[in-house]
C-alpha positions in Angstrom: 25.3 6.6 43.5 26.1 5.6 46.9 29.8 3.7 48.1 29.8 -0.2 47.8 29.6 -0.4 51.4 26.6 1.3 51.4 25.5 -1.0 48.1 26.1 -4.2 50.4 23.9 -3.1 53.4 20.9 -2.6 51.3 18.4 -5.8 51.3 17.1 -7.4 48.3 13.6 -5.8 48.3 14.4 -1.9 48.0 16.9 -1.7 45.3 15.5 1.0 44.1 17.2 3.0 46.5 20.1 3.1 44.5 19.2 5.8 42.6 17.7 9.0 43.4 14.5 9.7 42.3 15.5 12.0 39.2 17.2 9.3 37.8 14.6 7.2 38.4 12.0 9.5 37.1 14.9 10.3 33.8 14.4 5.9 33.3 10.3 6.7 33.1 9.8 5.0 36.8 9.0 5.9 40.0 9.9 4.7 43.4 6.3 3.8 44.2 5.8 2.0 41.4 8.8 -0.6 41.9 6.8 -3.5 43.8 9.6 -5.9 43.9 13.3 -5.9 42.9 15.9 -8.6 42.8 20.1 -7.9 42.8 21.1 -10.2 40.7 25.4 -9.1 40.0 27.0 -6.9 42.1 30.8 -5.7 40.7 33.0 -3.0 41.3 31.8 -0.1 38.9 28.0 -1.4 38.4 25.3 -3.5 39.5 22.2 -5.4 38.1 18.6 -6.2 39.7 15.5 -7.0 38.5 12.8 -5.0 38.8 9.2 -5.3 39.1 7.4 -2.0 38.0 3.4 -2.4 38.1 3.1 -5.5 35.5 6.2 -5.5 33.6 9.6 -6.7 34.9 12.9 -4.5 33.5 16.4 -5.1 34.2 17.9 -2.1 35.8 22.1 -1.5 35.6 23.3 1.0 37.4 27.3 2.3 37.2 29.3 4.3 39.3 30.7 6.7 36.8 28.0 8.9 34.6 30.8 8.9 31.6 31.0 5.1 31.4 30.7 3.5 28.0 27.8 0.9 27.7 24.8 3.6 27.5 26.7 5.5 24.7 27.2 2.3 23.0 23.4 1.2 23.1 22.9 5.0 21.6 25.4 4.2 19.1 24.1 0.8 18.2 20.6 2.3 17.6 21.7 5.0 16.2 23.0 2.7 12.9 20.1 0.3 13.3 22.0 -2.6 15.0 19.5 -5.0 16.8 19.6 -4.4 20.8 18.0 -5.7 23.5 14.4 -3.1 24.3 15.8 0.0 25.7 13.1 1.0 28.4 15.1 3.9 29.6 18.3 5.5 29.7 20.7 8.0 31.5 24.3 8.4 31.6 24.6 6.1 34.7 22.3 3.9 34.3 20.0 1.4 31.6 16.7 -0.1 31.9 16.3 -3.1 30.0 13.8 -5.6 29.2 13.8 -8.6 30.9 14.8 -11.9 28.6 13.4 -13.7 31.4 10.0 -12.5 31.3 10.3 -11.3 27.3 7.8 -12.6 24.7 10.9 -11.7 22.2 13.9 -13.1 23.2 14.9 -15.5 25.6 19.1 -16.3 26.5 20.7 -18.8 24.4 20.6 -22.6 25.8 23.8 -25.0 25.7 21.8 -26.2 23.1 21.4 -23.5 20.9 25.0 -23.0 20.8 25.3 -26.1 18.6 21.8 -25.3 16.5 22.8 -24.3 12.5 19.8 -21.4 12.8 21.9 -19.8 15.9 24.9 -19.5 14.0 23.2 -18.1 11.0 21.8 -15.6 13.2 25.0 -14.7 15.3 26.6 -14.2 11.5 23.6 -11.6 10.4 24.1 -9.8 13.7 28.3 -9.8 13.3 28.2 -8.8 9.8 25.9 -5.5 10.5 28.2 -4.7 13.5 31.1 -4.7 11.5 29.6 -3.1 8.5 28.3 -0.4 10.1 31.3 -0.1 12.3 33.6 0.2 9.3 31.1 3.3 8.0 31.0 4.9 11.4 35.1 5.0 11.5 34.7 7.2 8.7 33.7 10.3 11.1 35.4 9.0 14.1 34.8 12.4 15.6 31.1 11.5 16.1 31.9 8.2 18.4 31.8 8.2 22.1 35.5 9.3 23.6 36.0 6.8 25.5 35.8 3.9 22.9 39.0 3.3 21.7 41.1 0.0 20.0 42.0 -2.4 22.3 45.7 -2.6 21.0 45.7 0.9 23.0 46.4 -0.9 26.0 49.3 -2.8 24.6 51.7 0.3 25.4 55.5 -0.5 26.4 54.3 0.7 30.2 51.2 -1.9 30.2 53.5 -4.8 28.9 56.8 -4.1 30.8 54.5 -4.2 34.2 52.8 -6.8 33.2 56.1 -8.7 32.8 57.2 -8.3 36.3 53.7 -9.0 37.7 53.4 -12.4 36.2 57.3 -13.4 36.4 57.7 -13.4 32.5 60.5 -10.2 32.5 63.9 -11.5 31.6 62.6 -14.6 29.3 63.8 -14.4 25.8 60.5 -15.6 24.6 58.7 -12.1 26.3 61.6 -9.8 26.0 61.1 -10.8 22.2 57.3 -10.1 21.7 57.9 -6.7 23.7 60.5 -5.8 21.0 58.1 -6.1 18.6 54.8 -5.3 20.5 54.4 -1.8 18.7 55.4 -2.8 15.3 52.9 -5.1 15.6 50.2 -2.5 16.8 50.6 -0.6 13.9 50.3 -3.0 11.5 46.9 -4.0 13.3 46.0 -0.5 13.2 46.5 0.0 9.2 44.2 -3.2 8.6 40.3 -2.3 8.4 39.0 -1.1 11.3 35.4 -1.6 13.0 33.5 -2.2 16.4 34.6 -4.9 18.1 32.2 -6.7 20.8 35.0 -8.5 22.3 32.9 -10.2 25.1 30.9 -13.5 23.3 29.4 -16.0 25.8 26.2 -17.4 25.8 25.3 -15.7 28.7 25.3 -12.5 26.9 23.4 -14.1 23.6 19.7 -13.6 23.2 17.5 -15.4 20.4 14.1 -14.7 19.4 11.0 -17.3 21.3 9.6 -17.8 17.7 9.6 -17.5 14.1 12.6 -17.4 12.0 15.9 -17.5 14.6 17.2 -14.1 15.5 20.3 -13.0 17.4 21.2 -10.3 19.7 24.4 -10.3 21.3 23.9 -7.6 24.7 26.2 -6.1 27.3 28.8 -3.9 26.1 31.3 -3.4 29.2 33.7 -4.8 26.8 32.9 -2.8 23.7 36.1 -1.0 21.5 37.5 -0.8 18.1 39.7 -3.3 16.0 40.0 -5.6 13.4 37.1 -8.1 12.4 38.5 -11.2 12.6 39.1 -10.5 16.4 35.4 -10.8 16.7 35.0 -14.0 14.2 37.6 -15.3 16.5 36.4 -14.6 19.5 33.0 -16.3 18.0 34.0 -19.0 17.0 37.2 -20.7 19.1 37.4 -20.7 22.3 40.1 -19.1 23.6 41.0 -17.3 26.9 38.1 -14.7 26.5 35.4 -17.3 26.3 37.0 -20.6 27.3 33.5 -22.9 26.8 31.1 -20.5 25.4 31.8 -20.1 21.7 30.0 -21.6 19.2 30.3 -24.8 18.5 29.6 -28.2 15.7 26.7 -27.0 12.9 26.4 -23.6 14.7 30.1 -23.0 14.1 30.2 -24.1 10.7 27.0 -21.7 9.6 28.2 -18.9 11.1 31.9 -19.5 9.8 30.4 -20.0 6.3 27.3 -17.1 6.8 29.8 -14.5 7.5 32.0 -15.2 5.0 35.8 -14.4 4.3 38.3 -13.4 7.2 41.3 -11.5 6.7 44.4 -14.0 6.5 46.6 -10.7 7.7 44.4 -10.2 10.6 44.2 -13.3 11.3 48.2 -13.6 11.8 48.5 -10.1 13.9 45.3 -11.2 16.1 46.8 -14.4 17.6 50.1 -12.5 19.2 48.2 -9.3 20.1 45.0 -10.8 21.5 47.9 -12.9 24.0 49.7 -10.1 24.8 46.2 -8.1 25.5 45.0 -11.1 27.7 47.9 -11.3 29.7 47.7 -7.6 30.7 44.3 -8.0 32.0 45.8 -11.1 33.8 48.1 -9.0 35.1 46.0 -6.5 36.7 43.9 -9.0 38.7 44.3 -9.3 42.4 44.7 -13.2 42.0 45.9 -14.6 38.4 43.3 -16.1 36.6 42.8 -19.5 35.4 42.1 -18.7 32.1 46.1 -16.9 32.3 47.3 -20.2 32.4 47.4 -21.3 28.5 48.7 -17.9 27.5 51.6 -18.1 30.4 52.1 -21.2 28.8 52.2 -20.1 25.3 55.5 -17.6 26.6 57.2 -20.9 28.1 56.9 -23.2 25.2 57.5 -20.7 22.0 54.1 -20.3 20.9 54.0 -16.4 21.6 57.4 -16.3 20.1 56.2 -18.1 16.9 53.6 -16.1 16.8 55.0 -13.1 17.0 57.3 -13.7 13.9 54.8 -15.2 11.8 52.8 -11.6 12.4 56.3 -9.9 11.7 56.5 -12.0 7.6 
């Protein structure tokens, strides 16, 4: 895969020349094929275009690294029957997709649909099988990709302590406390039930089904790891730093809360610290703080962390 300079200079038209033709030939295309191509993200680490190839449109994502995560995950995923997006095509580096915008499936979730009782149903089915079959998979955790991992990994004294000095919270009682207690904390998180965790919920990433009875499926996996369920039935249904105004919300909130079923009061309790803690590491390693930093800096000034923290500790 060629350097983001490189990336930059191409124009819109031939994006196939991204990838060299075995890959493209691995992903069942060919560069003559490819009539038209839109990019439509470009980030460090992978891109995304459209592509036309003869009369069907596919979404092509490309990454930089042939050991990243999302293509094992979509094997996974399939693997224990969990509703993805059509797979076209697939390498270690790269994914073709199909197209929601041109799908007679699936189509993204509206503002709308994020407040419809049949979305949140649906969202709830999708949730529970993740988490069902995740909690069966952990069983052989020698059979899962190596690089997914629980995202309380990243909460190691090293992480934390930097991230303390890059966001000016080193030295406050309120932070110095939660570090005390950061991998006490970890471990209890660890011993509760473990499953996948999809971590990333937006309604940019939701699909549901054109017609019939509502389906869901919840698609991109950049963010995909192991923890505890309620961190996903969190994540779902408040928003919080991760999804600030895309969570479900009014009769869709209150059918998926209610479809799913019974959270983890435990969880619950160790989530709230941890999932701060987490969020303000990825904070920290940003080139510019982000907004969404700001509640959670917040949350260290005015006791909330603290508060938290010993709650989890009871």
């Amino acid at each position: 895969m060629q350097s983001q300079h490189s990336l930059q200079n191409i124009s819109p038209v031939p994006w196939t020349e991204i990838l060299p033709d075995e890959d493209l030939a691995a992903l069942g295309l060919s560069r003559g094929e490819v009539c038209a191509a839109e990019l439509l993200r470009f980030k460090s680490g992978h891109f995304v275009c459209r592509l036309k190839a003869g009369r069907s449109w596919r979404i092509l994502k490309g990454f930089d690294s042939p050991d990243v995560l999302e293509p094992q995950v979509y094997a996974l995923l399939r693997r224990y029957e969990i509703p993805t997006l059509s797979l076209h095509g697939c390498t270690r580096q790269a994914l073709l997709l199909e197209d929601l915008a041109h799908s007679r499936s699936w189509r993204n979730a509206s503002a709308a649909d994020m407040r419809r009782r049949e979305t949140g149903l649906a969202v709830a089915d999708w949730y529970h099988r993740l988490h069902t079959v995740g909690r069966e998979a952990l069983r052989h955790p020698e059979a899962l990709p190596p690089p997914l991992h629980a995202w309380v990994d990243e909460l190691m004294p090293a992480a934390l302590s930097a991230a303390g000095i890059r966001l000016g919270l080193a030295g406050k009682a309120a932070w110095e406390f939660a570090l005390r207690h950061a991998e006490t904390l970890c471990a209890r998180a660890r011993a509760c039930p473990q499953t996948f965790n999809y971590e990333d919920f937006a309604r940019e990433n939701l699909a549901v089904s054109r017609r019939g009875p509502r389906r869901a499926v919840v698609f991109d996996y950049d963010c995909f790891t192991l923890g505890m369920a309620y961190s996903d039935w969190r994540n779902v249904t408040y928003s919080d730093w991760r999804n600030v105004t895309y969570s479900l919300e009014g009769p869709a909130r209150e059918s998926f809360i209610e479809a799913y079923g019974s959270v983890s009061e435990i969880e619950a309790r160790l989530d709230l610290p941890l999932s701060n803690l987490h969020g303000l590491v990825l904070a920290s390693r940003r080139e510019n703080v982000p907004g969404w930093a700001r509640p959670l800096l917040e949350s260290v000034e005015n006791g909330e962390l603290e508060r938290s923290v010993s709650k989890a500790l009871e």
